[in-house]
N, C-alpha and C positions, 0 to 999 in steps of 0.2 A: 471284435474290431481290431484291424491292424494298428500297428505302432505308429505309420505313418498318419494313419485318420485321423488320430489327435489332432495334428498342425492344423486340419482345417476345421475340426468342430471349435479347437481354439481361436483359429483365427475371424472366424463365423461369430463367435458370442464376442470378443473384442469390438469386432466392427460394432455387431445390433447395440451393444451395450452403451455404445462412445454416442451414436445419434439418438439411442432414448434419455440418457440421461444429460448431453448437451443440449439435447431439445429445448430441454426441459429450464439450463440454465440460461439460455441466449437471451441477450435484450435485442436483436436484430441487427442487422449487419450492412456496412458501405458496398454499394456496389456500383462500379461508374459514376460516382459522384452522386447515388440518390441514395438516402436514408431509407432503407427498410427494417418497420419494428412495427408493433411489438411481432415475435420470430413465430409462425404458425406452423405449428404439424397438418393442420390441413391444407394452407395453400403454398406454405412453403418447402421445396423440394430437399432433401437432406444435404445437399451439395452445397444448400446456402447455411449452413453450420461448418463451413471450411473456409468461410469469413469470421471477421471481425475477432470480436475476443476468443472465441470460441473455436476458430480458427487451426492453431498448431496442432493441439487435442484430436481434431476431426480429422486434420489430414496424415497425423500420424496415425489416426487408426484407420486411414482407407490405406495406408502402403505397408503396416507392419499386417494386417489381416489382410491385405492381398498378396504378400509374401508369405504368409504362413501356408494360405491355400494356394499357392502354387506348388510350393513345395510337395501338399498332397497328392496334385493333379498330375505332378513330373514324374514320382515315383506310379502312379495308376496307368499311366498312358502303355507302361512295359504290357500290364494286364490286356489292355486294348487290342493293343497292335497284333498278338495271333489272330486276332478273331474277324479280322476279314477288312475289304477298304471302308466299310460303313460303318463298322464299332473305328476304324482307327480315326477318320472324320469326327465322330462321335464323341469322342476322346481329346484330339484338338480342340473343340470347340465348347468344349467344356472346359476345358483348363484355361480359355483364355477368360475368364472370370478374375484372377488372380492378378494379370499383367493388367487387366483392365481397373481394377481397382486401385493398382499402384499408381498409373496417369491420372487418375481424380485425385490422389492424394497431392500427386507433382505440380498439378494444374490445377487450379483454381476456377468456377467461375467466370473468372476476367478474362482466360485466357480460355475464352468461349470454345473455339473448334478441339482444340486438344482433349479440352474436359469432356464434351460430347463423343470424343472418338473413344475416349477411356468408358464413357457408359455404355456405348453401342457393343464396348467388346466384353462389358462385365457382365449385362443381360440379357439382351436380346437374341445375342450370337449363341450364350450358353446355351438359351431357351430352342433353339433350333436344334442343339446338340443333344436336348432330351428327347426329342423328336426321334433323331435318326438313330439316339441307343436305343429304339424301345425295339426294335428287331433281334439283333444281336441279342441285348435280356433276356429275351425267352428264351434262349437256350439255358441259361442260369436261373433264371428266378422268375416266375411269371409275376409274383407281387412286386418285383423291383420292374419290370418291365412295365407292368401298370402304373405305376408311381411316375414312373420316366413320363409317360404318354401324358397323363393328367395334368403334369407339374407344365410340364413343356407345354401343352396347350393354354392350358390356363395363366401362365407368362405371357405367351405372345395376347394373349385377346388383352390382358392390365398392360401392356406396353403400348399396344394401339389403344386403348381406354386413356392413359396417359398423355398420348400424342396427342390426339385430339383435344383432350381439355384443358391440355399446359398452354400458358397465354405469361408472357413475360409480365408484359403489362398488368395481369390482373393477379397475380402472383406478386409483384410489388405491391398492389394495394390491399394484399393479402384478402384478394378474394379468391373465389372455385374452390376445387378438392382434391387439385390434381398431386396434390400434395401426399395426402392421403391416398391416393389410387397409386400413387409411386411406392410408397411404403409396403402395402401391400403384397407391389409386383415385387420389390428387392426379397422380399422374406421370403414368400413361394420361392422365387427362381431360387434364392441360394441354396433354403432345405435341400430342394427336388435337387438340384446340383450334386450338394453334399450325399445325403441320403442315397444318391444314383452311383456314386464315385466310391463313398464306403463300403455298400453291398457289393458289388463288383468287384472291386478289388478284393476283398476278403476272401468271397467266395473264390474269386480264380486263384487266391493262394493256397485256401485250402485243397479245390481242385489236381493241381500243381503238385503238393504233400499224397494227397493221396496215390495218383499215378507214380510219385519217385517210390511209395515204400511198396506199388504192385510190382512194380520194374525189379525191385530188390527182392521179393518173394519167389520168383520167377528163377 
């Protein structure tokens, strides 16, 4: 694994680590003026651990772990971009995982559309970009390609699973599961993310080494 992959397997266990274990500590949180408690892992979405006391903790680790994985995805995007306009697409819209997690840490909840536009670009977009790598992969890795495909489908079907059974209202009274169907989708999509970004990249460096020492043998 390259030097750069750390930042994002770091900043990947950072994030999961800050909403398992805030989960765990929240008594529930103000939002628009209405008391929601006690704080549920099934109907409450992780976004609402970026209130209340719990708060600073959450949002520092949605900006310090979506900076660290950007950082990943900026240095991987070099790898990308030979490989054609649908790895460089691919590439883009993976990395905006990074950017998107920093606007949920920026943005709160309260400040409804921002926070929403920070998710759309942390998940669902990446989840497209697993999509469009799994072409391009098979030149590199047919198990990294497969992975791509699987991850990125299986994202999008918990993101419409999600859509559908996210209900504000019922999420306040801490009922549904949409809560739980969210959780799910964040861990697939990031793995498959990560997982897609490390392989790739590594492999096109070593790809890269090899060619410079045939060029020199030559």
């Amino acid at each position: 694994m390259s030097r750069m992959s750390w930042f994002a397997l770091v900043g990947g266990t950072i994030f999961t680590l800050a909403w398992v274990i805030l989960g765990l500590m929240s008594p529930g949180y103000t939002l628009f003026g209405h008391r929601i408690e006690p704080y549920s892992w099934v109907s409450q979405p992780i976004s609402g651990l970026g209130l209340g006391v719990t708060g600073p903790a959450m949002n520092a680790a949605f900006i310090v772990g979506g900076a660290l994985i950007l950082t990943t995805h900026v240095s991987a995007l070099r790898a990308w971009w030979p490989r054609g306009s649908l790895a460089r697409w691919a590439g883009i819209l993976l990395a905006l995982m990074g950017p998107g997690m920093i606007i949920c840490g920026l943005f709160t909840l309260e400040s409804m559309m921002m926070h929403l536009t920070g998710f759309l670009l942390a998940i669902p977009l990446p989840a497209l970009g697993l999509l469009l790598a799994w072409r391009p992969l098979h030149r590199v890795s047919t198990a990294v390609a497969r992975t791509s495909l699987l991850t990125g489908c299986a994202s999008l079907v918990l993101f419409a699973a999600f859509m559908a059974t996210f209900d504000a209202t019922g999420a306040g009274g801490n009922t549904g599961y949409s809560g739980a169907i969210q959780r799910v989708l964040i861990v697939i999509t990031m793995v498959g993310v990560l997982l897609v970004t490390t392989a790739f990249s590594t492999r096109s460096v070593r790809s890269t080494r090899m060619d410079s020492r045939a060029a020199v043998t030559r």
